[in-house]
C-alpha positions in Angstrom: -5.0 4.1 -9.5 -2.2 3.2 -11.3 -3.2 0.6 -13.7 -5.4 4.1 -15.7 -2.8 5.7 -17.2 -4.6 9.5 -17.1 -4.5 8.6 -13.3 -1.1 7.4 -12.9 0.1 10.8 -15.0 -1.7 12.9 -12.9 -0.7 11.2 -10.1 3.4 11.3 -11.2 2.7 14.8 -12.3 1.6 16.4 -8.9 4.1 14.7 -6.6 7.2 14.5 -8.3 7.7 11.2 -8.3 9.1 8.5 -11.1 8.2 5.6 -11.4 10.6 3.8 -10.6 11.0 6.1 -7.1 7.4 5.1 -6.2 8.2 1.5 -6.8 11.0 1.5 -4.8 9.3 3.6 -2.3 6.0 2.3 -2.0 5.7 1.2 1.5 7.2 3.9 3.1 4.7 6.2 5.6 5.2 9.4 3.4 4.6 8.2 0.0 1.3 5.9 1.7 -0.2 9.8 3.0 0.6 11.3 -0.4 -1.1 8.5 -2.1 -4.1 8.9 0.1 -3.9 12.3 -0.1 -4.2 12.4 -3.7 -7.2 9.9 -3.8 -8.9 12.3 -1.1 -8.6 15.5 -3.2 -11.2 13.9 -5.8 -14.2 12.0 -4.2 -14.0 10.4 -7.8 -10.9 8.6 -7.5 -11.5 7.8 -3.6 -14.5 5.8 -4.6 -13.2 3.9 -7.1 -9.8 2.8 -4.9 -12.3 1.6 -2.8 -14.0 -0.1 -5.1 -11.1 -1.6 -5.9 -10.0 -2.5 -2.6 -12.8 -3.8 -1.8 -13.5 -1.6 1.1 -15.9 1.5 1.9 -14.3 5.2 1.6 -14.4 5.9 5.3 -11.6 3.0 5.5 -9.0 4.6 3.9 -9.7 8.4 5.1 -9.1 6.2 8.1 -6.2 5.3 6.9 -4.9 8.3 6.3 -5.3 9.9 9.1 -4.0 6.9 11.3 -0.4 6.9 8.9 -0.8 10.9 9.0 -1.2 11.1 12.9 -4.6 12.5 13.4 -6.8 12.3 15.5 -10.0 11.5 12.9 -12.6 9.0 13.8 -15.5 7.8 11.2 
């Protein structure tokens, strides 16, 4: 998501967050929901971090609601 820059603007733009804050902060719980949060507002976007995961969509909604504490099964 970060490697297309009209992703990683969009991205900085609606959380807030500097780049350097989300480098230093990456592997906390809160910025791992927002992150999945933003790829699950556009179907788009959650595809294609899939894609480039390697894994299928349901595995990160999974994901995110697991780090989120849901209760959501595929």
């Amino acid at each position: 998501m970060l490697s297309d820059d009209t992703h990683a603007e969009r991205f900085l733009a609606l959380t807030g967050v500097a780049p350097g804050e989300l480098r230093a902060r990456i592997g906390e719980k809160t910025v791992l929901v927002a992150t999945l949060d933003f790829l699950m507002a556009h179907e788009p976007d959650l595809i294609a971090a899939a894609d480039a995961l390697g894994v299928a969509p349901p595995v990160l909604v999974a994901a995110h609601h697991a780090l989120a504490g849901s209760d959501w099964e595929p």
